[in-house]
DSSP file (Angstrom, degrees, kcal/mol; ACC not computed):
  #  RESIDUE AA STRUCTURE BP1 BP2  ACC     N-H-->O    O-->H-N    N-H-->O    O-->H-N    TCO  KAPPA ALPHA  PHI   PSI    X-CA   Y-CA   Z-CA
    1    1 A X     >        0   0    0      0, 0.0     4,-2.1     0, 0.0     5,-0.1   0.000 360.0 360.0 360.0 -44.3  -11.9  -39.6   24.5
    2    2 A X  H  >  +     0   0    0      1,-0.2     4,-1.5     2,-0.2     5,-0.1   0.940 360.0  43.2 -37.3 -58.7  -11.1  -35.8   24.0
    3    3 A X  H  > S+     0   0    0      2,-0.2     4,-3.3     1,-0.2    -1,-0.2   0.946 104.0  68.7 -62.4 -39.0   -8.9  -36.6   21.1
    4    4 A X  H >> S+     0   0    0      1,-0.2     4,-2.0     2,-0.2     3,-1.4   0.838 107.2  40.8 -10.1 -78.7  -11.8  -39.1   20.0
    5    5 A X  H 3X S+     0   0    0     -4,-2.1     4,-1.4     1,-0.3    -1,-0.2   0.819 110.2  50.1 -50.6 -57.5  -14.0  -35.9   19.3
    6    6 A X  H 3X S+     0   0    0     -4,-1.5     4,-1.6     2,-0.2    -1,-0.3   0.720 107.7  56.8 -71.8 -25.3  -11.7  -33.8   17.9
    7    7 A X  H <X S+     0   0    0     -4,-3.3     4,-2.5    -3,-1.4    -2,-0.2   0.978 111.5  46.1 -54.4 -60.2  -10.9  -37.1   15.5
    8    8 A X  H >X S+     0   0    0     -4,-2.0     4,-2.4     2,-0.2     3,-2.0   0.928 115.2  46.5 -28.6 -87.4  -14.9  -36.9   14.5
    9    9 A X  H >< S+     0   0    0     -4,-1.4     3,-3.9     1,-0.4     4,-0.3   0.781 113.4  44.5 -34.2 -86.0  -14.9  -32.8   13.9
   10   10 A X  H >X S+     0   0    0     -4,-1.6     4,-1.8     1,-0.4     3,-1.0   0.681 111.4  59.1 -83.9 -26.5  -11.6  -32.5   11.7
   11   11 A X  H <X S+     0   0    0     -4,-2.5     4,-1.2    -3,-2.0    -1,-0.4   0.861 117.0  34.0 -89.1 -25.9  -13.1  -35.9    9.5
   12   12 A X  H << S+     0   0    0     -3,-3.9    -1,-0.3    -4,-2.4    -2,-0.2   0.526 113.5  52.3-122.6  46.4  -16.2  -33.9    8.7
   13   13 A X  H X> S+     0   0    0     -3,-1.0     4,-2.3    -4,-0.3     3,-2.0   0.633 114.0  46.0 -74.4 -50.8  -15.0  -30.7    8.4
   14   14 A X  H 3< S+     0   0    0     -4,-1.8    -2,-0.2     1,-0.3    -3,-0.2   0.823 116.6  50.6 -45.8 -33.9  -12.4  -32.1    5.9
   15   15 A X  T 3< S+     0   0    0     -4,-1.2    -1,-0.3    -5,-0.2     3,-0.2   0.656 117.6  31.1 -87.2 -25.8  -15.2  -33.8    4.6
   16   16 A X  T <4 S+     0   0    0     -3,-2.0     2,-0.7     1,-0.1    -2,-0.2   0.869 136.7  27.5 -96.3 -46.3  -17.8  -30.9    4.1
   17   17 A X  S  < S-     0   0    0     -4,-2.3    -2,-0.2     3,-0.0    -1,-0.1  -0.747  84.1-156.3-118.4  84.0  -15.1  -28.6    3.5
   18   18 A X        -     0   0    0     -2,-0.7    -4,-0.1    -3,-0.2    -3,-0.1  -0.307  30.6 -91.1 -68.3 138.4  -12.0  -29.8    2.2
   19   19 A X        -     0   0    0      8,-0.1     9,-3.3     1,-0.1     2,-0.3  -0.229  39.8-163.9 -53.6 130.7   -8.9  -28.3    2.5
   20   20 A X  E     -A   27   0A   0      7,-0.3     2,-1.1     9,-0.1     7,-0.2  -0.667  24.5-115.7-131.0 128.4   -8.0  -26.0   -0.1
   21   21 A X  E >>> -A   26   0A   0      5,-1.7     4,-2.9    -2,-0.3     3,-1.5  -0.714  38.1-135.6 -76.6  97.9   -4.0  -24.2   -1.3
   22   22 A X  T 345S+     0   0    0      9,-2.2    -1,-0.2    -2,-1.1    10,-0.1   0.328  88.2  46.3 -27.6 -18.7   -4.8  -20.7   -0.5
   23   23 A X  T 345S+     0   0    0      8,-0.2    -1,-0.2     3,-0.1     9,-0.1   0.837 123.4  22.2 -75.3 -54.4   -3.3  -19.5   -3.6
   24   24 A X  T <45S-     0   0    0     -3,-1.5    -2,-0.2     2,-0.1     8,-0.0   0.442  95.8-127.5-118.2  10.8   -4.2  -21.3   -6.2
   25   25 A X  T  <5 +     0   0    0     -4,-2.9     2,-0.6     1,-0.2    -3,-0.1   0.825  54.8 146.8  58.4  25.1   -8.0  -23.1   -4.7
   26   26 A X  E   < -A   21   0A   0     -5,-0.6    -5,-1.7     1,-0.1    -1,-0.2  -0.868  66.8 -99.2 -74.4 105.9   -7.1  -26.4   -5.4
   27   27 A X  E     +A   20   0A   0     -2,-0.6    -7,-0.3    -7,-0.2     2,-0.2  -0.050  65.6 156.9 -17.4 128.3   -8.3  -29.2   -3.2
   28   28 A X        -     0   0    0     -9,-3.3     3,-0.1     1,-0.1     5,-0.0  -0.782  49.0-136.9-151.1 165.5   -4.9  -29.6   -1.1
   29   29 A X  S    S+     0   0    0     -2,-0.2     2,-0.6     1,-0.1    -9,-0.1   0.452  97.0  56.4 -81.2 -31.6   -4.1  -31.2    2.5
   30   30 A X  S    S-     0   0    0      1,-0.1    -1,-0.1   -11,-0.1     0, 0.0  -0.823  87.0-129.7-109.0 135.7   -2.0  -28.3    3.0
   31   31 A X  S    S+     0   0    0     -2,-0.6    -9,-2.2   -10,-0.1     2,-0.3   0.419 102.0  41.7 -28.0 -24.6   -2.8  -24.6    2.8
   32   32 A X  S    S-     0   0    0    -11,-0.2     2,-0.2   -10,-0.1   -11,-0.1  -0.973  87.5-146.3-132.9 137.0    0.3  -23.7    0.3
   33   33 A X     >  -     0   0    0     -2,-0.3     4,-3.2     1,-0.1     2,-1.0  -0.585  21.0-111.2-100.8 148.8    0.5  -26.4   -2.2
   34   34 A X  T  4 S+     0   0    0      1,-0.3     4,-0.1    -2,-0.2    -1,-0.1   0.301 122.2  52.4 -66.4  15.8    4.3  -27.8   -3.9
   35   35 A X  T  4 S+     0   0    0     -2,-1.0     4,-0.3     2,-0.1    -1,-0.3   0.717 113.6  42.2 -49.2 -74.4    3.0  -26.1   -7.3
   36   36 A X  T >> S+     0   0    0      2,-0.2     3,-1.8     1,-0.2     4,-0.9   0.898 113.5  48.8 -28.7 -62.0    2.4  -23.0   -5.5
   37   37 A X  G >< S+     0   0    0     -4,-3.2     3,-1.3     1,-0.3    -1,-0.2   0.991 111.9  52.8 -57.7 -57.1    5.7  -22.9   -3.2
   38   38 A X  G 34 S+     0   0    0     -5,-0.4    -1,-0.3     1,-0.3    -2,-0.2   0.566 105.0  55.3 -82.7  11.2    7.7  -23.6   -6.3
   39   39 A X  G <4 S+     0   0    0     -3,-1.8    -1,-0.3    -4,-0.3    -2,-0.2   0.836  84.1 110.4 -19.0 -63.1    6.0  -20.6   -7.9
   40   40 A X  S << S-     0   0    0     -3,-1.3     2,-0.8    -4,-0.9    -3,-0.0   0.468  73.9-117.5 -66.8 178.8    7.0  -18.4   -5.3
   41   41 A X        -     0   0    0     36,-0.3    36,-1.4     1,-0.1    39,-0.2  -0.909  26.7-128.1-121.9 128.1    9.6  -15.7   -6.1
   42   42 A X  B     -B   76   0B   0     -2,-0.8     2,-0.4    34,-0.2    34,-0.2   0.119  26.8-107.8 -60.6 163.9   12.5  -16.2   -4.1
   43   43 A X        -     0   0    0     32,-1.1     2,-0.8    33,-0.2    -1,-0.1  -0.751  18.3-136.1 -93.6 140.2   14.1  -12.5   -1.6
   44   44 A X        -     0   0    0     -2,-0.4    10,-0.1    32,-0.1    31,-0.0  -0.929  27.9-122.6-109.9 107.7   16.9  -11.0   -2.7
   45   45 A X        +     0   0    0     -2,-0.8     9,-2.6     8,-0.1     2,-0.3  -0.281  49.9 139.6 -60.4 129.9   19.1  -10.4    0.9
   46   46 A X  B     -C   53   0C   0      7,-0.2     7,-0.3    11,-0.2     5,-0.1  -0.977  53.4 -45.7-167.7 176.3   20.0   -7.0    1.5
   47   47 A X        -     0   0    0      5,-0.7    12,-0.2    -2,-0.3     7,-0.1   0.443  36.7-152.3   9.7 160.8   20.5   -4.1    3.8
   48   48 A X  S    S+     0   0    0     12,-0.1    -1,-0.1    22,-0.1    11,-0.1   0.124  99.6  39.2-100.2 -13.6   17.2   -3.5    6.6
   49   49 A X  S    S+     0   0    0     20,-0.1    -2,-0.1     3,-0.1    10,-0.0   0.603 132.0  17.3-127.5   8.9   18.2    0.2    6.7
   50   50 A X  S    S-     0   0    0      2,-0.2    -3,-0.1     0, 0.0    -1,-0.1   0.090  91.8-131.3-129.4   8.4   19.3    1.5    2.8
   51   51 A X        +     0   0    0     -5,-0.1     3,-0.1     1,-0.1     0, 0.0   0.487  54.0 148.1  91.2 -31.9   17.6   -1.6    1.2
   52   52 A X        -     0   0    0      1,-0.1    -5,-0.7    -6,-0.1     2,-0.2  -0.201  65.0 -85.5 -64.1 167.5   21.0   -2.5   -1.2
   53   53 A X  B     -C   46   0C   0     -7,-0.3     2,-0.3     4,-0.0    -7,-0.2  -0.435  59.7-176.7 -73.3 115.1   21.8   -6.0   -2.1
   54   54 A X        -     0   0    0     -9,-2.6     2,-0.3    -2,-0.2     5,-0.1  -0.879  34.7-107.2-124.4 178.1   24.1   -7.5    1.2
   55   55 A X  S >  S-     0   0    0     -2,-0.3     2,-4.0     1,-0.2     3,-2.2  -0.633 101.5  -0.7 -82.6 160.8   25.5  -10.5    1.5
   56   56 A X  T 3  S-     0   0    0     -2,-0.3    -1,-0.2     1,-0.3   -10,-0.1   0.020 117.9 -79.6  82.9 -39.7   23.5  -12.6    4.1
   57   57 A X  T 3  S+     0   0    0     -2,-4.0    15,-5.0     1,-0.3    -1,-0.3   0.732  81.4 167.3  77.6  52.4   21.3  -10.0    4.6
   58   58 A X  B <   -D   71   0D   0     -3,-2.2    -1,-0.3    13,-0.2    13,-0.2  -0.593  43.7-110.2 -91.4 145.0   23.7   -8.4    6.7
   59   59 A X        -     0   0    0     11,-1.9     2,-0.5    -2,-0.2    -1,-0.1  -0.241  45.3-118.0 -64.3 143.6   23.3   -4.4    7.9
   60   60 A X     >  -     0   0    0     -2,-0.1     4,-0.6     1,-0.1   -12,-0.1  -0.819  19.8-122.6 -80.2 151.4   26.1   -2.9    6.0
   61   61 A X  T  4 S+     0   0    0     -2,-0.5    -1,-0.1     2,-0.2    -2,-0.0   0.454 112.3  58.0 -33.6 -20.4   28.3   -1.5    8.5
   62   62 A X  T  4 S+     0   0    0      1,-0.1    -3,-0.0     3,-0.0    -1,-0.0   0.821 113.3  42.6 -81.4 -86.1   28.2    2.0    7.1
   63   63 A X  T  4 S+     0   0    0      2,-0.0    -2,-0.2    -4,-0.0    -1,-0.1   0.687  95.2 106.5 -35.2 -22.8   24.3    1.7    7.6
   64   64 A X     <  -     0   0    0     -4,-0.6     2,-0.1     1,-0.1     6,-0.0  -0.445  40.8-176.9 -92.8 149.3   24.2    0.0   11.2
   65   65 A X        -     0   0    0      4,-0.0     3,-0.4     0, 0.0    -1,-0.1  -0.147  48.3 -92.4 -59.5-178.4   23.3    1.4   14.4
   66   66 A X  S    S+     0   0    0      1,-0.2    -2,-0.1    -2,-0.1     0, 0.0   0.649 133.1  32.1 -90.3 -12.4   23.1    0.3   18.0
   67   67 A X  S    S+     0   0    0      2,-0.1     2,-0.4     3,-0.0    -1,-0.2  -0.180  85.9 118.0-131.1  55.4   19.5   -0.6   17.2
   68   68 A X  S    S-     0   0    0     -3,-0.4     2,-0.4    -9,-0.0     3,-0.0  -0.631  73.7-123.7-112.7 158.3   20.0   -1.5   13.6
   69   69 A X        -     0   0    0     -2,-0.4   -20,-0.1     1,-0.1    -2,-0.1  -0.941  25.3-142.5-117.8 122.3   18.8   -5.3   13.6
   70   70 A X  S    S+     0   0    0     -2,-0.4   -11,-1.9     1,-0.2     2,-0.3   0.745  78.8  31.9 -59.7 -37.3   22.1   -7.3   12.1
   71   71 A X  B     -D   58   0D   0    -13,-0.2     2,-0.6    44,-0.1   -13,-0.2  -0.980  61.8-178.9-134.7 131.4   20.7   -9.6   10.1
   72   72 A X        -     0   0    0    -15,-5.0     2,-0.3    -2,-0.3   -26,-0.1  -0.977  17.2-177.8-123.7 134.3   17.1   -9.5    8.1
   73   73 A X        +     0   0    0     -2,-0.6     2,-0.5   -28,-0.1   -16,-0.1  -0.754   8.5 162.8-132.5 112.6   16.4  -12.6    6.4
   74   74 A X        -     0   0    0     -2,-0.3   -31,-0.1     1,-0.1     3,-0.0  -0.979  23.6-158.4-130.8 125.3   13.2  -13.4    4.0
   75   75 A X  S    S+     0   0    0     -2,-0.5   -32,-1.1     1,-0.1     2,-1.0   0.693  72.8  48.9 -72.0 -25.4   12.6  -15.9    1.7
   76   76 A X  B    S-B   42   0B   0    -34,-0.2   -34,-0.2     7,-0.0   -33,-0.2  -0.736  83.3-114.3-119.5 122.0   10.0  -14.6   -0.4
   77   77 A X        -     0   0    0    -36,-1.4   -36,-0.3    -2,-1.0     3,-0.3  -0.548  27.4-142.2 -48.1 135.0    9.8  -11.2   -2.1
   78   78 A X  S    S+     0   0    0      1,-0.2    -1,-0.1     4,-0.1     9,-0.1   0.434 102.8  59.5 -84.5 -28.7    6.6   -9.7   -0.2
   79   79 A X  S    S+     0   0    0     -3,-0.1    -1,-0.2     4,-0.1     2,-0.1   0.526  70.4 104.9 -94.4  -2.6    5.7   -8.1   -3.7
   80   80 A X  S  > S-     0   0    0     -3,-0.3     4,-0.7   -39,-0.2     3,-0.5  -0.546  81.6-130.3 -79.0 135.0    5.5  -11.8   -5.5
   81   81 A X  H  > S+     0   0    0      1,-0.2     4,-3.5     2,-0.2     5,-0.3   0.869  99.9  52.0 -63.0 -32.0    1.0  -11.7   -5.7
   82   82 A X  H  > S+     0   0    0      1,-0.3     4,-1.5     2,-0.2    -1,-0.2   0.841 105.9  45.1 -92.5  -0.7    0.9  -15.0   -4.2
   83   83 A X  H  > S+     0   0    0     -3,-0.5     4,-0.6     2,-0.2    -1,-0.3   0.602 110.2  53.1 -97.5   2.0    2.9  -14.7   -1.5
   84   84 A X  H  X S+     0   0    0     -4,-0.7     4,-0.7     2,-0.1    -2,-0.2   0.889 111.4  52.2 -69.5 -49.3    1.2  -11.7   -0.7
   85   85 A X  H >X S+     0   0    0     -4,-3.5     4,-1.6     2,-0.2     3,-1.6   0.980 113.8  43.4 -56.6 -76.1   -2.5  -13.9   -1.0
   86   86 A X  H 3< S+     0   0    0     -4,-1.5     4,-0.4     1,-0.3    -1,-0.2   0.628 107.3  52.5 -76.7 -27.7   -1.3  -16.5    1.3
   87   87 A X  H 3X S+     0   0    0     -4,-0.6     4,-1.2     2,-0.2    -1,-0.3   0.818 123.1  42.9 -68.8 -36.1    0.5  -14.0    4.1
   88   88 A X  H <X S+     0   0    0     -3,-1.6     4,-7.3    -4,-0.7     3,-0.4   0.985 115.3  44.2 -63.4 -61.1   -3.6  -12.4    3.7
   89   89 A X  H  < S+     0   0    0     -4,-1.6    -1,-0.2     1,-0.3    -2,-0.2   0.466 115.8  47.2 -60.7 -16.8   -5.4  -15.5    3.6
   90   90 A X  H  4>S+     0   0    0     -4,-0.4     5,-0.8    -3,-0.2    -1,-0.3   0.659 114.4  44.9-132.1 -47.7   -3.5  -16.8    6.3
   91   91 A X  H  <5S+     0   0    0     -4,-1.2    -2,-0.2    -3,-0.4    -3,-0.2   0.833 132.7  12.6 -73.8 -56.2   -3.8  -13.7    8.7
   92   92 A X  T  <5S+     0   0    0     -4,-7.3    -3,-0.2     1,-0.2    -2,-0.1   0.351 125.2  58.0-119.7  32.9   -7.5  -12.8    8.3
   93   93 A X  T   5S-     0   0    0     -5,-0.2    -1,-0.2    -4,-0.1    -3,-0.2   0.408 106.7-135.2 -99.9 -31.9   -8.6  -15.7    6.8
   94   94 A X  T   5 +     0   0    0     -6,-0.3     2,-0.6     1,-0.1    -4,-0.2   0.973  46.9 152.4  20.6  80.5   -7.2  -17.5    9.9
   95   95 A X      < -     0   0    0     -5,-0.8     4,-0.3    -9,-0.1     3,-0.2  -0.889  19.2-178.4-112.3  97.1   -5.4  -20.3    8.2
   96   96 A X     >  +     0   0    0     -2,-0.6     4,-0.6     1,-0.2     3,-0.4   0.471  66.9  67.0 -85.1  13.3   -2.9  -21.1   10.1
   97   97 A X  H >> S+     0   0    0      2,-0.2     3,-2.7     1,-0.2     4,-1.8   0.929  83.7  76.9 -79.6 -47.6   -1.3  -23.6    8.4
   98   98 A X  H 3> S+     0   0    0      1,-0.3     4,-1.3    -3,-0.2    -1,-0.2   0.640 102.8  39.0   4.6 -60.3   -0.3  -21.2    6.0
   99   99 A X  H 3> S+     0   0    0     -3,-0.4     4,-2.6    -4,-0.3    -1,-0.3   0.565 117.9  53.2 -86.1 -22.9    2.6  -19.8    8.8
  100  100 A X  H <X S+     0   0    0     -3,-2.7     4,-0.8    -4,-0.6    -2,-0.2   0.740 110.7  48.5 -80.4 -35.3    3.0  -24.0    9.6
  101  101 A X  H >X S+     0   0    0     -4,-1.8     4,-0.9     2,-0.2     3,-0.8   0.956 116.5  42.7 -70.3 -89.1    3.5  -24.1    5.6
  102  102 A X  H >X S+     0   0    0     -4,-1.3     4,-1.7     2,-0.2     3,-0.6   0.897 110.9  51.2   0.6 -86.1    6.0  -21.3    6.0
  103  103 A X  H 3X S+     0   0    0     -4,-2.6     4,-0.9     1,-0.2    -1,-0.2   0.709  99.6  60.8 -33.0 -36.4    7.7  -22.4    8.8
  104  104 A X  H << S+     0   0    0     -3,-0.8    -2,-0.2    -4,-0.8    -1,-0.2   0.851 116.5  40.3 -50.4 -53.3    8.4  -26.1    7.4
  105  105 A X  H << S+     0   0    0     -4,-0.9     4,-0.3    -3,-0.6    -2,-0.2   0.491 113.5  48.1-106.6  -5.5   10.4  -24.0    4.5
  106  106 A X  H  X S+     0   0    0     -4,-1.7     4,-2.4     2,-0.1    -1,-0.2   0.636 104.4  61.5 -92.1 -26.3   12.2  -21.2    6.4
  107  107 A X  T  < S+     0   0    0     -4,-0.9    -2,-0.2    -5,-0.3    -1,-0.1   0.324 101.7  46.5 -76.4  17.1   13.6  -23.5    9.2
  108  108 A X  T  4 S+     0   0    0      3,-0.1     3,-0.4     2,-0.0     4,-0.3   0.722 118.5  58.1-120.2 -22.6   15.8  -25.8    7.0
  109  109 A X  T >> S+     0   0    0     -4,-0.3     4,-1.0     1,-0.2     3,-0.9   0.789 104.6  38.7 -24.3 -63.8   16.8  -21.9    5.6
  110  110 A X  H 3X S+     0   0    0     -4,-2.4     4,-2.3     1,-0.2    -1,-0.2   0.560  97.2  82.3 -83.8  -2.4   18.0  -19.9    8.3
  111  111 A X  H 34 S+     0   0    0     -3,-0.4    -1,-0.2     1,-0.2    -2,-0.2   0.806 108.4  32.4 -67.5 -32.5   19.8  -23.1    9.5
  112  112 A X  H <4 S+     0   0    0     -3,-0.9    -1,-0.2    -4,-0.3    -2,-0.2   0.739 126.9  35.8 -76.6 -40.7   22.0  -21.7    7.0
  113  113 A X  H  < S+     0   0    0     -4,-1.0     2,-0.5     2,-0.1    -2,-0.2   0.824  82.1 108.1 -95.1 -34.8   21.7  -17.8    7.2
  114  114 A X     <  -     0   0    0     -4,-2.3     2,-0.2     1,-0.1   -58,-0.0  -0.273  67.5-137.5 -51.7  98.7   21.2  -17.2   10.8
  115  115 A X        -     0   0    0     -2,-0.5     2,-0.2   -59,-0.1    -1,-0.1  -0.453  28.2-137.3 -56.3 114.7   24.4  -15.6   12.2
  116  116 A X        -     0   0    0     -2,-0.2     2,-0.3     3,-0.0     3,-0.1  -0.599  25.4-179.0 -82.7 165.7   25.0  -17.5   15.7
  117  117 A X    >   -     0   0    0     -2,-0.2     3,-2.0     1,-0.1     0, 0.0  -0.907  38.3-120.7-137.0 165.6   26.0  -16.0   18.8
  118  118 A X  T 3  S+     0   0    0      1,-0.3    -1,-0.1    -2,-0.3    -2,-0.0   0.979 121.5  52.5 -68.7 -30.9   26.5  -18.8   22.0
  119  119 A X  T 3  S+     0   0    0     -3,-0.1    -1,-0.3     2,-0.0     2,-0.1   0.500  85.0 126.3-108.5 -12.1   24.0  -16.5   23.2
  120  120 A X    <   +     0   0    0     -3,-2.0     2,-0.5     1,-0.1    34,-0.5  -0.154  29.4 179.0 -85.7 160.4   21.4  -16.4   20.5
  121  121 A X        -     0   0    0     32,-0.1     2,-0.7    -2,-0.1    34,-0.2  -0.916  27.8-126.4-141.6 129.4   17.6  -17.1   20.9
  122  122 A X  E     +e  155   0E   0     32,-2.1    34,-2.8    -2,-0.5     2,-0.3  -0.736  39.3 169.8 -95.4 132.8   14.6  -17.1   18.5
  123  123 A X  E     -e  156   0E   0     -2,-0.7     2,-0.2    32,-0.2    34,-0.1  -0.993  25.8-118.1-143.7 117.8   11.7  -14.8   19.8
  124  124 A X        -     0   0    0     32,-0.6     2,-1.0    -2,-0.3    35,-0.4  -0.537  19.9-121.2 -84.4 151.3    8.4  -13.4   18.4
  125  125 A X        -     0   0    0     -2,-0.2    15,-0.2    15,-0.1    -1,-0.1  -0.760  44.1-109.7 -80.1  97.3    7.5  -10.3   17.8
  126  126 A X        -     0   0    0     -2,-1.0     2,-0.3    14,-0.1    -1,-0.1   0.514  17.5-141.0  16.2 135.8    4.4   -9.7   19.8
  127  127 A X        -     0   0    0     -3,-0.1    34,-0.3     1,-0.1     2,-0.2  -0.639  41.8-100.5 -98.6 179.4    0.5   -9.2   18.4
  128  128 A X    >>  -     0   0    0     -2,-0.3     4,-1.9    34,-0.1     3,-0.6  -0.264  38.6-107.0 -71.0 144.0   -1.4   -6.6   20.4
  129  129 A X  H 3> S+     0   0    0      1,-0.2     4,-2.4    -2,-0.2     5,-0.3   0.867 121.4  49.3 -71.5 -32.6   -3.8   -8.5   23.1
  130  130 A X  H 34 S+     0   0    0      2,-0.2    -1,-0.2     3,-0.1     4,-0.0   0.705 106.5  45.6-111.6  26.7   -6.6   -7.6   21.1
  131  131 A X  H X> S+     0   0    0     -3,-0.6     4,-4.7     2,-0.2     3,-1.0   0.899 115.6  57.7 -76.3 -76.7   -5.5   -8.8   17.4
  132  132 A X  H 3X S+     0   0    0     -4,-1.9     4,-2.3     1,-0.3    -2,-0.2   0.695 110.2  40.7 -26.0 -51.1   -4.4  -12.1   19.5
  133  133 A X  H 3< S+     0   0    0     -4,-2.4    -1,-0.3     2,-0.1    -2,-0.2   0.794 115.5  50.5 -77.4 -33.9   -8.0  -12.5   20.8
  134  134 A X  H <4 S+     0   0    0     -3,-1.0    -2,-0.2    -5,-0.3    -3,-0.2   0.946 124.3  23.7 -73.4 -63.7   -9.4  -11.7   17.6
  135  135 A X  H  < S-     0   0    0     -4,-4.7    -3,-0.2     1,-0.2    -2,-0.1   0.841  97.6-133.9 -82.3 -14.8   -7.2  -14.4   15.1
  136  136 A X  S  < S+     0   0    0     -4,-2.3     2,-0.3    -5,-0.5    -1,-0.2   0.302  75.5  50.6  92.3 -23.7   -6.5  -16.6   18.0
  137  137 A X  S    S-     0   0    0     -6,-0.1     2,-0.6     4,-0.0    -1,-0.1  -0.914  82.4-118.0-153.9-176.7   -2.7  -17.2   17.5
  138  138 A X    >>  -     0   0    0     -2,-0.3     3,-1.8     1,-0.2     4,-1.7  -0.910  22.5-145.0-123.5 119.4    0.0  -14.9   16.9
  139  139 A X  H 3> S+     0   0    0     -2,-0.6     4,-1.7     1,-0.3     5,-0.3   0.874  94.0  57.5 -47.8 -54.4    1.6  -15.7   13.1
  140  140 A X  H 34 S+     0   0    0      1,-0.3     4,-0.3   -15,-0.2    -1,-0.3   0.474  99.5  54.5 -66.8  -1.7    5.2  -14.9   14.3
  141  141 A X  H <>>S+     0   0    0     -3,-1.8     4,-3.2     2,-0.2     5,-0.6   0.769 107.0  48.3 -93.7 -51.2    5.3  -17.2   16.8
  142  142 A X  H  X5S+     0   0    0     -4,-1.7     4,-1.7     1,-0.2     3,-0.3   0.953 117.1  47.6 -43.9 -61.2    4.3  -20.2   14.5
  143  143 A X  H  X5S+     0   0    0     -4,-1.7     4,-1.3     2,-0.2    -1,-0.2   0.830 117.0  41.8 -43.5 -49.3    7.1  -18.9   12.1
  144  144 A X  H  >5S+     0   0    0     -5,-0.3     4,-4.1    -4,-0.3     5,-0.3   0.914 107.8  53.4 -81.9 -43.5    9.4  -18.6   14.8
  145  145 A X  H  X5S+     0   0    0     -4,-3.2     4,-1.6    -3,-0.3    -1,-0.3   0.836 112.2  53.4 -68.9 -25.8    8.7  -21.9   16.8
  146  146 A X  H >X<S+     0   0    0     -4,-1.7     3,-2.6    -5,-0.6     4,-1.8   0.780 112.2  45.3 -59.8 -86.8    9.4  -23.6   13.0
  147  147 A X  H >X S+     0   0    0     -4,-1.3     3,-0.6     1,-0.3     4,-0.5   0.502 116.5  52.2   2.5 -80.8   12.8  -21.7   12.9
  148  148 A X  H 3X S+     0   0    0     -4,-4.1     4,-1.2     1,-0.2    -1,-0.3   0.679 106.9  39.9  -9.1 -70.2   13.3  -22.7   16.0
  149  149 A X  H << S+     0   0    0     -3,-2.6    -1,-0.2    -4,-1.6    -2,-0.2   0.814 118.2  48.7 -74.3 -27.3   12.9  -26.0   16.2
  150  150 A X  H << S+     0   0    0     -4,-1.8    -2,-0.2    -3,-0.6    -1,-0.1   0.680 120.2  42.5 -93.6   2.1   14.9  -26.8   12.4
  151  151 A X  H  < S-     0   0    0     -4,-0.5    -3,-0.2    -5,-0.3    -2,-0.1   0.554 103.8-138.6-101.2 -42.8   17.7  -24.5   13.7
  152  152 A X     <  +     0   0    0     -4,-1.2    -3,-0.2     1,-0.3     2,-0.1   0.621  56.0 141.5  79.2  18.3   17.8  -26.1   17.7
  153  153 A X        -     0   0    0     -5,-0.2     2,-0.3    -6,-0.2    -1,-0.3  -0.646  69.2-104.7 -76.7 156.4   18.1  -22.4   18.9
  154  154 A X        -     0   0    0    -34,-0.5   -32,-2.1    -2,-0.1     2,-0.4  -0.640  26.9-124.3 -75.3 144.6   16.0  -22.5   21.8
  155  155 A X  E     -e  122   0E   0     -2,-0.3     2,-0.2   -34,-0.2   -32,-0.2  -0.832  35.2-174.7 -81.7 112.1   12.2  -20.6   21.1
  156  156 A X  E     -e  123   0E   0    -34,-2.8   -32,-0.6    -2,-0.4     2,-0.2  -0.389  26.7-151.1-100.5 155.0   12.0  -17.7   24.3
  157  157 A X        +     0   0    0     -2,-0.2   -34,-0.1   -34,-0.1    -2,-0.0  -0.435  47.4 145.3-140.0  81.8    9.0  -16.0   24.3
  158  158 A X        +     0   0    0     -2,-0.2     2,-0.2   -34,-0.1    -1,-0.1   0.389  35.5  96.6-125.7 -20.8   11.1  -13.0   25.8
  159  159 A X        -     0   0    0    -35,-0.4     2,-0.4    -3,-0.1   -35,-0.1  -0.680  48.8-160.0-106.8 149.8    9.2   -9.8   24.1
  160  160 A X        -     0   0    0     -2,-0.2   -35,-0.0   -34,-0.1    -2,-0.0  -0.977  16.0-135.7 -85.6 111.6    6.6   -7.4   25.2
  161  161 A X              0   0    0     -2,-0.4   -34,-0.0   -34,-0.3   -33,-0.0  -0.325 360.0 360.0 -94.1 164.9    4.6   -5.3   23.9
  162  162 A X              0   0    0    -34,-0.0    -1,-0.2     0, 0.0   -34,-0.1   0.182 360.0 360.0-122.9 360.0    4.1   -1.9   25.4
């Protein structure tokens, strides 16, 4: 019966207010629409601590630390406008399909770039308790359970914030 209701709700909200591709405000079913995605402008891997072009998007070894993070990987340049809109829209907007959207197209990705270790484990980076209560979900966790799941590392939910 639960689901019943919830069947009801999502057919007329879709129905008073159809879903829309946060970019470009097109009637869509999903939040970033395949016109949009293949817009976006692609990341160039490189460095996390001088920024240069690496392979992989590997820490150079001249750059790395003991708390230098090994591997940074992103698929979309942050500075492309629409993926900038849809990371917005998607955060205080609270669309979360957006990060569901995102997740679909970064797991079949890192399947590739993600340096294994037997040991390794996909983990989000924390919100703050009261960001969490405010947007209701934590974006890096969506992201991370996609990863997750198109990769088969197990998803820990291992971090804390202090």
């Amino acid at each position: 019966m639960h689901q019943f209701v919830k069947d009801i709700a999502s057919l007329l909200t879709d129905t008073i207010l159809p879903s829309r591709c946060v970019v470009c405000r097109q009637e869509h079913p999903i939040a970033l629409c395949p016109e949009c995605i293949s817009l976006l402008t692609p990341a160039e891997l490189s460095c996390a601590v001088c920024g240069k072009p690496s392979l992989g998007g590997m820490a150079h070894s001249i750059c790395a630390t003991r708390t230098t993070p090994l591997q940074v990987f992103a698929l979309y340049d942050y500075r492309d406008r629409r993926v900038a809109k849809s990371i917005i829209a998607g955060k205080y907007s609270l669309v979360q399909d957006v990060f569901r959207a995102y997740a679909a197209l970064l797991g079949p990705a890192c399947v590739q770039q993600l340096q294994r270790t037997p040991k390794s484990i996909i983990s989000p980076i924390p919100l703050h308790s009261r960001r969490l209560a405010w947007r209701g979900f934590n974006q890096a966790a969506l992201l991370a359970q996609g990863i997750a799941h198109a990769t088969t590392l197990p998803y820990v939910d291992a971090l804390i914030r202090v």
